[in-house]
C-alpha positions as CSV (number, residue, x, y, z in Angstrom):
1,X,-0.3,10.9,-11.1
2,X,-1.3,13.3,-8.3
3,X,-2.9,16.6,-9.6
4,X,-2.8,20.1,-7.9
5,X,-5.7,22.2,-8.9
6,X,-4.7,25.9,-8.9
7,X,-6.2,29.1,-9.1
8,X,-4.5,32.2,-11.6
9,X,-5.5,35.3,-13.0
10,X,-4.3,36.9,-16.6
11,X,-1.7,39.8,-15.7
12,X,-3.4,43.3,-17.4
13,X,0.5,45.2,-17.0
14,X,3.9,43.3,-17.4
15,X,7.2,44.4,-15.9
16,X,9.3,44.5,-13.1
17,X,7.5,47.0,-11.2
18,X,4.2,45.5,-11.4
19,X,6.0,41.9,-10.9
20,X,7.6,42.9,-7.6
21,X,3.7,44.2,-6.6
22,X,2.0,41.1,-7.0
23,X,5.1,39.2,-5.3
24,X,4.5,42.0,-2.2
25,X,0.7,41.1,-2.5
26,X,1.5,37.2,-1.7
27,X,1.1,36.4,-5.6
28,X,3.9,34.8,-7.6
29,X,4.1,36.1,-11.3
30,X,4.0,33.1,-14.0
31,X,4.0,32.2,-17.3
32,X,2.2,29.3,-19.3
33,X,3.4,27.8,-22.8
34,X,3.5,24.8,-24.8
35,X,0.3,25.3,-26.1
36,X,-1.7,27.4,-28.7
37,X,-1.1,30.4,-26.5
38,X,1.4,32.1,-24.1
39,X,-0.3,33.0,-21.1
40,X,1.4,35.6,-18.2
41,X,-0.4,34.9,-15.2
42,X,0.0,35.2,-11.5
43,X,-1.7,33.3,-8.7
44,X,-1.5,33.1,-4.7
45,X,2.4,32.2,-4.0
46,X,0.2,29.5,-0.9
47,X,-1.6,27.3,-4.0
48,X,2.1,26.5,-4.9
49,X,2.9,24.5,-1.7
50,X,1.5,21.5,-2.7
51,X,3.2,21.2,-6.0
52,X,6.8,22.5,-5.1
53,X,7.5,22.2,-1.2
54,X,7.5,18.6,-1.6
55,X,9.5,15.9,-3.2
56,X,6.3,14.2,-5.0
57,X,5.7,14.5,-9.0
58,X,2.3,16.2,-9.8
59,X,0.1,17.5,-12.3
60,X,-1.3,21.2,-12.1
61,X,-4.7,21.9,-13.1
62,X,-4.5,25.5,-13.6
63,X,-7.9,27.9,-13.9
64,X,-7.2,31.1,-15.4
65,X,-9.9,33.1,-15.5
66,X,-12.5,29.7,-16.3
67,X,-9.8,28.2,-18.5
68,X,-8.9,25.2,-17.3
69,X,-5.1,23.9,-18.6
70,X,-3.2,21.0,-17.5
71,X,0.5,21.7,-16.8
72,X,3.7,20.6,-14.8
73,X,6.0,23.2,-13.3
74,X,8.7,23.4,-15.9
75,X,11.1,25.7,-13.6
76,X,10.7,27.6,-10.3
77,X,12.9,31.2,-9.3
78,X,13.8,31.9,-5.8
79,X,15.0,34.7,-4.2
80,X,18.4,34.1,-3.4
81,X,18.3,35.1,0.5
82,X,14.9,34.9,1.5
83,X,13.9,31.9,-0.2
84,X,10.7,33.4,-1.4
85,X,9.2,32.0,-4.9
86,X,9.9,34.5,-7.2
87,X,8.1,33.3,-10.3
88,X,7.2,29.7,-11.7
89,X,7.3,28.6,-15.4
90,X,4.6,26.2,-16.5
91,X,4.3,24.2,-19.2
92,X,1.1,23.2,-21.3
93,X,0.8,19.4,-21.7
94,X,-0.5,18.3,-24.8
95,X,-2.2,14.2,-25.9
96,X,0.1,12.7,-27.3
97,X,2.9,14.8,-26.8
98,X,5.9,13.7,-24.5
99,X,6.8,15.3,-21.8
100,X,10.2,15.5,-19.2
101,X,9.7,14.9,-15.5
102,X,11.9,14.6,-12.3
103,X,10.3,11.2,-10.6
104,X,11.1,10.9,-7.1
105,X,12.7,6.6,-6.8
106,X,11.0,4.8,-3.9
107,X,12.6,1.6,-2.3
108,X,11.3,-1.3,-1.2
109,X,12.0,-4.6,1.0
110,X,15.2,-4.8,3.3
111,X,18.4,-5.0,2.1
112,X,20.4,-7.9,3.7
113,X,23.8,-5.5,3.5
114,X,21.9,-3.2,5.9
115,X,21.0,-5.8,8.3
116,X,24.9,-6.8,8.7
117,X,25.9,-3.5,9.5
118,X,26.1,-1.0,6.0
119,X,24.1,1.8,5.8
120,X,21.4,2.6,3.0
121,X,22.1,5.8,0.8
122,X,19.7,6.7,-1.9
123,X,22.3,8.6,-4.1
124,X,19.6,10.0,-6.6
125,X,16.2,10.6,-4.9
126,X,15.1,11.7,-8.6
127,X,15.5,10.6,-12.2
128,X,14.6,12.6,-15.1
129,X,12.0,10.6,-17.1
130,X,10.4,11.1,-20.3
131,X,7.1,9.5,-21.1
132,X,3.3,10.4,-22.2
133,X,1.4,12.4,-19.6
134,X,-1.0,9.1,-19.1
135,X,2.2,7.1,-18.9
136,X,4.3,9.5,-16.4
137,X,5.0,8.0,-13.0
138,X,4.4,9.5,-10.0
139,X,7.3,7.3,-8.3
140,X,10.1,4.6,-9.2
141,X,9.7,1.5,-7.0
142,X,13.2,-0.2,-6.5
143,X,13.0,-3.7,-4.7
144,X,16.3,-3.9,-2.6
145,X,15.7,-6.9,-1.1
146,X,18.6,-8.6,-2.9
147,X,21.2,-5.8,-2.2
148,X,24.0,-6.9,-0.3
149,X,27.4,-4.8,1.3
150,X,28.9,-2.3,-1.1
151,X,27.2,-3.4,-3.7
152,X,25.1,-1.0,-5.6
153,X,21.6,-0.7,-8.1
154,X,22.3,1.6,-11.1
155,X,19.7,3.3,-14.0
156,X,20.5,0.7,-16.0
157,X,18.8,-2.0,-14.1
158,X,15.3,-0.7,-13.5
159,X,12.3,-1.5,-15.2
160,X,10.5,1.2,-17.2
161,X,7.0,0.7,-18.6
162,X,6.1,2.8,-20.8
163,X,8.4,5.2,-20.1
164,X,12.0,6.0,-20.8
165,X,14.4,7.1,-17.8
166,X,16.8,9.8,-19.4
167,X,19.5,9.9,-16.0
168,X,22.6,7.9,-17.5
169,X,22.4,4.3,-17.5
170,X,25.6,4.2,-15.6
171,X,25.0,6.7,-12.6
172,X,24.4,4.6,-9.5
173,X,21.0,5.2,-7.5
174,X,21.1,3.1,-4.5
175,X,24.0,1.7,-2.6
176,X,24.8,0.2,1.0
177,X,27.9,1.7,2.3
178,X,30.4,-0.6,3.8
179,X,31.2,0.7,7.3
180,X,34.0,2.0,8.4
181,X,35.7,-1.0,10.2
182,X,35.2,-3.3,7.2
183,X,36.3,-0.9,4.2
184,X,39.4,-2.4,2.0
185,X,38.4,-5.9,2.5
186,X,37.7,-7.8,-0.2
187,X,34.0,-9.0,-1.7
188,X,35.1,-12.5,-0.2
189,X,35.9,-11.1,3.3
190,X,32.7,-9.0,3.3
191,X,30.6,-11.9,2.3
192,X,31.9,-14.1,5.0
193,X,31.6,-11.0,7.7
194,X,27.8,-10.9,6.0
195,X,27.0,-15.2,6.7
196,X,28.8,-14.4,9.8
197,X,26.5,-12.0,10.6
198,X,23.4,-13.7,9.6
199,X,24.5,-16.8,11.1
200,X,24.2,-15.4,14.7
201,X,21.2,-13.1,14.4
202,X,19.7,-16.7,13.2
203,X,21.2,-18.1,16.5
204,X,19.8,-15.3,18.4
205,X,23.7,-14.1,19.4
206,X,25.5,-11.1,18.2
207,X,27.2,-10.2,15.4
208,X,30.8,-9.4,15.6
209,X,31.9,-6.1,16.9
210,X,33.8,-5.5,13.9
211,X,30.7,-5.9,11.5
212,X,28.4,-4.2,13.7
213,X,30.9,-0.7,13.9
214,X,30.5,2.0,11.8
């Protein structure tokens, strides 16, 4: 898993007032639990770019005044118009002690119902996993190599090691979209359009006109 190493100081005054002066300052206002202690703290709003202006799963190695803890971001506050950060909850991880993640799901190979004309649509670019901080992915690796025209990869398929995937075992992750010109014909029709296809890339011609639309 990727760690982030950030720098945080213990705040002396809470409240709004001296919130909204620390947030003016460039610092973002913070709080860290889960462990022995609850810790306010507030660190440069910039050291937060590399954990949460990215789609990646990360550690934070958090140094609070030569106190080192290791944390994920639990939840993140925005301001509503300007899109500043606002203030970030951390949360302590612990051995031994599981923890909940959003894992951002990779793909791999090429799908054959993309080469005959469908379009690939990654309907859940995360999935909420729960595993041991040694066991926590940093991505999901799905091989659609075998994914074919309107046909569709769901939770319930992928292999977990390790770790246990929380999303629904029904909700659908990956798909290839049936174009427009070919949607309401049946799975034998869209095979057939699909050999056809393949049959005259193989032959160096072109695929229909109908299976090539979108």
């Amino acid at each position: 898993m990727r760690e982030v190493e950030i720098i945080g100081f213990k705040r002396a005054n809470l409240g709004r007032a001296e919130a909204n002066k620390l947030r003016a300052e460039g610092h973002v206002p913070g709080v860290l639990y889960g462990g022995d202690d609850l810790v306010q703290f507030y660190a440069p709003a910039i050291q937060f770019r590399p954990v949460l202006y990215t789609p990646d799963a990360c550690f934070v190695n958090i140094n609070i005044e030569g106190k080192i803890y290791r944390a994920i971001v639990q939840e993140s506050q925005w301001h509503p118009v300007s899109d500043v950060l606002l203030h970030v909850d951390l949360m302590e991880l612990t051995v031994g002690k599981k923890v909940k993640m959003d894992v951002p799901v990779l793909t791999e190979g090429s799908a054959p119902g993309v080469a005959n004309g469908g379009s690939l649509v990654l309907k859940n670019p995360k999935l909420k996993v729960l595993a041991l901080p040694k066991d926590m992915p940093e991505s999901i690796t799905i091989d659609i190599s075998e994914l074919k025209m309107g046909k569709s990869i769901k939770v319930g398929s992928i292999e977990t090691n390790n770790f246990e995937i929380l999303t629904s075992p029904i909700v659908t992750v990956v798909t290839v979209a049936i174009p427009r010109a070919l949607r309401g014909k049946s799975e034998e029709e869209l095979e057939a359009e699909e050999a056809e296809a393949a049959a005259a890339a193989a032959e160096g011609g072109e695929a229909p006109a109908e299976a090539a639309a979108e």
